[in-house]
TILUM-933875 format. One record per residue (C-alpha): residue number from 0; residue in one letter; x, y, z. Coordinates in Angstrom, 1 decimal. Layout:
<sites>
+-----+----+--------+--------+--------+
|   i | aa |     c1 |     c2 |     c3 |
+-----+----+--------+--------+--------+
| NUM |  A |      X |      Y |      Z |
...
+-----+----+--------+--------+--------+
</sites>
This chain:
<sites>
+-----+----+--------+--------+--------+
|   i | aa |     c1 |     c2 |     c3 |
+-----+----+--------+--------+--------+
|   0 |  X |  227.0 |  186.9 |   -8.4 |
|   1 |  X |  229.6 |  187.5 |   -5.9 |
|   2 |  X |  233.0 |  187.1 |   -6.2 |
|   3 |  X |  234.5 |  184.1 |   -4.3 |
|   4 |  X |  237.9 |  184.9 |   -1.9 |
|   5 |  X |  240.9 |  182.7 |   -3.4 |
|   6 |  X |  241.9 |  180.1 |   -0.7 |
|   7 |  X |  244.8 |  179.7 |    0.3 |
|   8 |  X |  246.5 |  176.0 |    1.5 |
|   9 |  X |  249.2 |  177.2 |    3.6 |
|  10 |  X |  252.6 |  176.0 |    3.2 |
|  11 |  X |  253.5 |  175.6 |    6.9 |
|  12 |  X |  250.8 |  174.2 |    9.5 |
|  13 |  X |  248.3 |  177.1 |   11.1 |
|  14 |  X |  246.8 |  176.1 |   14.5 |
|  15 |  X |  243.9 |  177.2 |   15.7 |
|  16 |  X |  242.3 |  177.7 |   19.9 |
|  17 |  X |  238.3 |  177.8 |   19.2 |
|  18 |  X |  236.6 |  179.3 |   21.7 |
|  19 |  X |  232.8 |  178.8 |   22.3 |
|  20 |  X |  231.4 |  180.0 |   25.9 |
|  21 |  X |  229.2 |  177.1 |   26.1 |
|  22 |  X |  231.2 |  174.6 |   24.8 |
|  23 |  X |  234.8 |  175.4 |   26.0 |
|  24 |  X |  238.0 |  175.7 |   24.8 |
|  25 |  X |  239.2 |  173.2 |   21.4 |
|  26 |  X |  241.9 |  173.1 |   18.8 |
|  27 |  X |  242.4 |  172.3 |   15.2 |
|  28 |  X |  244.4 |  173.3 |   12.3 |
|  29 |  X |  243.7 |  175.2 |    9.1 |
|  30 |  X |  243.1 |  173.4 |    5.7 |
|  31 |  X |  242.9 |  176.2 |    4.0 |
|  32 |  X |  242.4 |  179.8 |    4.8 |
|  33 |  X |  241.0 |  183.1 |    2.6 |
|  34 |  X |  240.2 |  186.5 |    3.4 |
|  35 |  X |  236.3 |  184.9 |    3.7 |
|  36 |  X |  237.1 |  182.6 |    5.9 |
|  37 |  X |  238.7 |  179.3 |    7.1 |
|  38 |  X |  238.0 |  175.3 |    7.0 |
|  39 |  X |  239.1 |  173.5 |   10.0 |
|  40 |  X |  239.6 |  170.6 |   10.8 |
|  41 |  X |  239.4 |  169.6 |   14.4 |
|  42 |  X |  237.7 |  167.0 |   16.9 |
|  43 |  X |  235.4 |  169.2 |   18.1 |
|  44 |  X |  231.5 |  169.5 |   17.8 |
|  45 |  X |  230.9 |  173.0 |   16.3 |
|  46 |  X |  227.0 |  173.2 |   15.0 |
|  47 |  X |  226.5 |  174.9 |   11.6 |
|  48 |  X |  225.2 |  178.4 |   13.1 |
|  49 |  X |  227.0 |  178.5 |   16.2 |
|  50 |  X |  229.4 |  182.3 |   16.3 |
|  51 |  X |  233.4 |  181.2 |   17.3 |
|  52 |  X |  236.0 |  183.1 |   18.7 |
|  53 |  X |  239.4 |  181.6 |   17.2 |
|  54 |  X |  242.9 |  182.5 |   18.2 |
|  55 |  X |  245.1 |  181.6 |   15.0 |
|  56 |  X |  248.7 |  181.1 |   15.1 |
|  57 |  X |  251.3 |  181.7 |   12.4 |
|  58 |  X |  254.5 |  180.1 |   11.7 |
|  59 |  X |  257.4 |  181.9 |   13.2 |
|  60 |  X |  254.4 |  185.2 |   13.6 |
|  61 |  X |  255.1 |  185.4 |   17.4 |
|  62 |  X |  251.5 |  186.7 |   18.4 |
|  63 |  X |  248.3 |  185.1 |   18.0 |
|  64 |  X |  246.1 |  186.7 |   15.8 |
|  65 |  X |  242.2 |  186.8 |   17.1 |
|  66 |  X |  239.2 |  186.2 |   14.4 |
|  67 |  X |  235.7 |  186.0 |   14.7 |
|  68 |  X |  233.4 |  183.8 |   12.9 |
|  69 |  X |  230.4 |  181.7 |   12.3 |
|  70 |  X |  230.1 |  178.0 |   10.9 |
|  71 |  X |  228.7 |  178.0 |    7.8 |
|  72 |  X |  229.2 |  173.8 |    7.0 |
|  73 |  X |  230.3 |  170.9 |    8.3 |
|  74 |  X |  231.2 |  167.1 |    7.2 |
|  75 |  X |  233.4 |  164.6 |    8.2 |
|  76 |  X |  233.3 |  161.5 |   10.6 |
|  77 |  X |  233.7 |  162.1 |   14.7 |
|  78 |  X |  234.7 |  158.2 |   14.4 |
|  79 |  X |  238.0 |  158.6 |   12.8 |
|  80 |  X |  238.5 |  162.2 |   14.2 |
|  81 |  X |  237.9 |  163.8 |   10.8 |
|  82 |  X |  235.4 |  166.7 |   11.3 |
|  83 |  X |  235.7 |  169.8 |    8.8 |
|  84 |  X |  234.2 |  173.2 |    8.8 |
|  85 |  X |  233.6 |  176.3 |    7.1 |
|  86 |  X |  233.8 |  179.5 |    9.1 |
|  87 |  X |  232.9 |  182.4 |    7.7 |
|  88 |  X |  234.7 |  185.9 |    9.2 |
|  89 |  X |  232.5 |  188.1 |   10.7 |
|  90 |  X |  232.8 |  191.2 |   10.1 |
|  91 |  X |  233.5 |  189.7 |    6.7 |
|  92 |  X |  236.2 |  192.4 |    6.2 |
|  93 |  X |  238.3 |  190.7 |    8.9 |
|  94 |  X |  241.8 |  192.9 |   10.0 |
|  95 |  X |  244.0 |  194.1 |    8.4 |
|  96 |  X |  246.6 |  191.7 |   10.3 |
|  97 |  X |  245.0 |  188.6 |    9.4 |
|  98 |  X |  244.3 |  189.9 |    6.0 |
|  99 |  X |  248.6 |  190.2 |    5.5 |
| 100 |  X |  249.3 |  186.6 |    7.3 |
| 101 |  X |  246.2 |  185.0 |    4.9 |
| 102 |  X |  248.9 |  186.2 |    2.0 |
| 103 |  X |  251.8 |  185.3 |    3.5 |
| 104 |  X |  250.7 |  182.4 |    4.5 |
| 105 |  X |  250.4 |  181.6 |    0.4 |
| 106 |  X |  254.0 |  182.3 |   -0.3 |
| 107 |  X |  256.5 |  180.9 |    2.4 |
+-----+----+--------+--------+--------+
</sites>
């Protein structure tokens, strides 16, 4: 059995750009972030499946940090704007940066 990746609910808001060349450019913030991965919650369609490029920002981290990944779930309601997903790093060892801001992210 493999050992889960403790999430993290940041303390101050972390935005995310979601890239996907067929589908554009779309934005969302981070519910809660780990070094596995990310749920997001945004308005846009992203199918379970589909690989993401993601530019995350930081509070007060003056670059954004890029991330690759690939939905793993999805649920909400596109009525009331409320669509969550799981996205899965890929590589699954992430960078080293992102790795550091996950913790901070924790403790501020």
């Amino acid at each position: 059995m493999s050992e889960r990746a403790v999430r993290i609910v940041p303390h101050q808001a972390i935005t995310v750009a979601i890239e996907n060349p067929r589908r554009g450019r779309s934005y969302g913030v981070v519910a809660n972030i780990s070094g596995g991965g990310a749920c997001l919650l945004t308005d846009a369609t992203l199918p379970v499946g589909e690989s993401l490029q993601l530019e995350l920002s930081f509070f007060r981290e003056p670059q954004v940090v890029p991330a690759t990944g690939r939905v793993v779930w999805s649920s909400g309601n596109r009525d009331i704007g409320a669509l969550r997903y799981g996205v899965q790093w890929t590589p699954a060892d992430g960078n080293p940066r992102l790795r550091s801001l996950i913790e901070r992210a924790g403790t501020t």
